[in-house]
Phi, psi and omega in degrees: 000097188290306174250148201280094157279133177218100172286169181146126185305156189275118187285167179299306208298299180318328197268167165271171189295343160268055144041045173202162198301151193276158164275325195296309180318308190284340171295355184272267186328334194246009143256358159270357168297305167304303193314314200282348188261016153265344179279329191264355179247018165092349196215050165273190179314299182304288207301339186267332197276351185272351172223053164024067172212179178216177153263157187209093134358099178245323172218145173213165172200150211247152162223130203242096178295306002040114175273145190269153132338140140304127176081353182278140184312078218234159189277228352309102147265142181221147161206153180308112189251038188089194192194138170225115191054231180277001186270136197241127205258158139222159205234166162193168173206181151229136170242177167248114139082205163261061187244121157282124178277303195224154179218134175208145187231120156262159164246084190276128187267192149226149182213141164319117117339277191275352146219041154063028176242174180269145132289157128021139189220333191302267187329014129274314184305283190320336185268003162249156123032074187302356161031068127328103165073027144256115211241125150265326160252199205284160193293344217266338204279316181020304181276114172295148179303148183269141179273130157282191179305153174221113207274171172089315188350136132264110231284142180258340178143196153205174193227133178238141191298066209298175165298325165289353166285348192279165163228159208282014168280346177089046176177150176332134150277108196351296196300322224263316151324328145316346191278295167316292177305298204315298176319327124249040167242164199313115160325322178289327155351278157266012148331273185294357209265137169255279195245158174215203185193128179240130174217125163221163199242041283245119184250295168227174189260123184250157188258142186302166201073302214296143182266139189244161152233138181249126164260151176177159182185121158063037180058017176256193168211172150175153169237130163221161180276182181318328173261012189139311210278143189288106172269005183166155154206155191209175198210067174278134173233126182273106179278000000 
């Protein structure tokens, strides 16, 4: 199965309070998407976990055409796109009928389990489905960008890393960061917002119990911890 496909009316839970898919919601659909289409290609969560390794989600970027309705039918797919330097591409979209909605690219480490580092990625790469010239965003794009420093910030609040943010890797889970950005930007924001373009970057992990301080400004974000260290930074724009 080179690409992983799922139909299904869009649930009440997924929408926002302006009644369309959440940007937290499409980081929901595309990593339980990636989980199950790694499980059928051999180099899911079991199989990595017997040789004590993993995935580790490092950068994504959304490019969002459209938010879809409650109840309205929508596609969701991913499929594995090759590996560039340490990155492992997955590509993913959502549609209505044929109309694209959302378009997206991750950037996958694989990592040592017991000392939190990245491997080697070629030997995992090569045994999946190299999907040549099936692009969701442009070819050129392949490395999502790394966010520098962002200067002007204001602190937004903060969050300590409750039970329900862990995931069973022993750290926030990707999607919940989202959660998190949703949470401090202005509502009418993503309310009234249709298309947008998302860039985040997952830097360090944070661990339960761990306390984040949130920055934002001018549509950019980031959290860091308690000594300093940058745990995300991320980037919206409303087009």
């Amino acid at each position: 199965m080179d690409v992983w496909t799922k139909k299904f009316p869009l649930g009440f839970s997924f929408t926002d309070r302006g009644d369309r898919l959440s940007l937290w919601a499409m980081f929901d659909f595309f990593q339980e998407a990636a989980t199950f289409h790694a499980e059928v290609l051999g180099v899911g969560k079991n199989d990595l976990d017997a040789k004590r390794q993993g995935w580790a989600l490092s950068r994504m970027e959304l490019e969002v055409l459209k938010r879809p309705h409650y109840n309205e039918e929508i596609t969701v797919r991913t499929w594995p796109h090759g590996s560039e330097k340490l990155f492992a591409i997955r590509d993913y979209d959502i549609y209505a009928g044929d109309e694209p909605l959302v378009l997206a690219r991750s950037n996958w480490l694989i990592w040592d389990i017991d000392n939190r580092r990245p491997l080697r990625i070629g030997p995992i790469a090569e045994s999946l489905p190299a999907n040549e010239g099936r692009d969701s965003l442009p070819a050129d794009r392949r490395i999502v960008p790394a966010l520098g420093e962002m200067p002007g910030l204001q602190a937004c609040g903060s969050r300590k890393a409750a039970y329900s943010d862990v995931d069973s890797n022993g750290h926030v889970n990707n999607a919940r960061y989202i959660q998190w950005i949703q949470d401090i930007t202005e509502p009418a924001i993503l309310e009234n917002a249709d298309k947008m373009h998302f860039v985040i970057n997952y830097v360090a992990e944070i661990h339960p119990g761990e306390t984040i301080d949130l920055f934002c400004g001018g549509g950019c974000y980031e959290g860091r911890k308690q000594d300093g260290t940058v745990s995300f930074r991320a980037k919206l724009e409303i087009v």
